[in-house]
C-alpha positions, 0 to 999 in steps of 0.5 A: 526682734529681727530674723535672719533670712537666708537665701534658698539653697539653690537645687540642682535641675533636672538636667544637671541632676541628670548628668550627674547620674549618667556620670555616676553610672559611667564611672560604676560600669568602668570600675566594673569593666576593669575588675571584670579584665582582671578577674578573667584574667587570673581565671585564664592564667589559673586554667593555663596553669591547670591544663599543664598538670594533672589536676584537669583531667582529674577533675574531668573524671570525677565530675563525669562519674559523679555530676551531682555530688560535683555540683553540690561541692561547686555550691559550697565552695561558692557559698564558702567564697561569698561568704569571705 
């Protein structure tokens, strides 16, 4: 009866492992950075936009009237958000 002896998979070092998640991590903080430009951008051009209209001001003076009932509306339309 003979076996067959395969060869040790051979495991990446600590250094190479090492570069493998620094690389990893730079690649992640990219693709955050990038959807971080362009979610700031749309929020920019969305306040440009409300500025101009009637909404701002609107708002301005609801939230100073009432601040809590302000922010527990803000809460759920985040929780609403989240949650799509």
């Amino acid at each position: 009866m003979e076996f067959e002896t395969s060869a040790p998979a051979l495991q990446p070092s600590l250094p190479e492992r090492a570069v493998d998640t620094a690389t990893d991590v730079s690649r992640t903080i990219g693709e955050v950075t990038a959807d971080l430009k362009a979610a700031v951008a749309a929020l920019s051009d969305l306040l440009a936009k409300a500025q101009s209209g009637p909404v701002l001001p609107v708002l301005r003076r609801t939230v100073r009237r009432a601040p809590l009932t302000s922010l527990f509306v803000a809460f759920l339309l985040g929780v609403m958000a989240a949650r799509r």
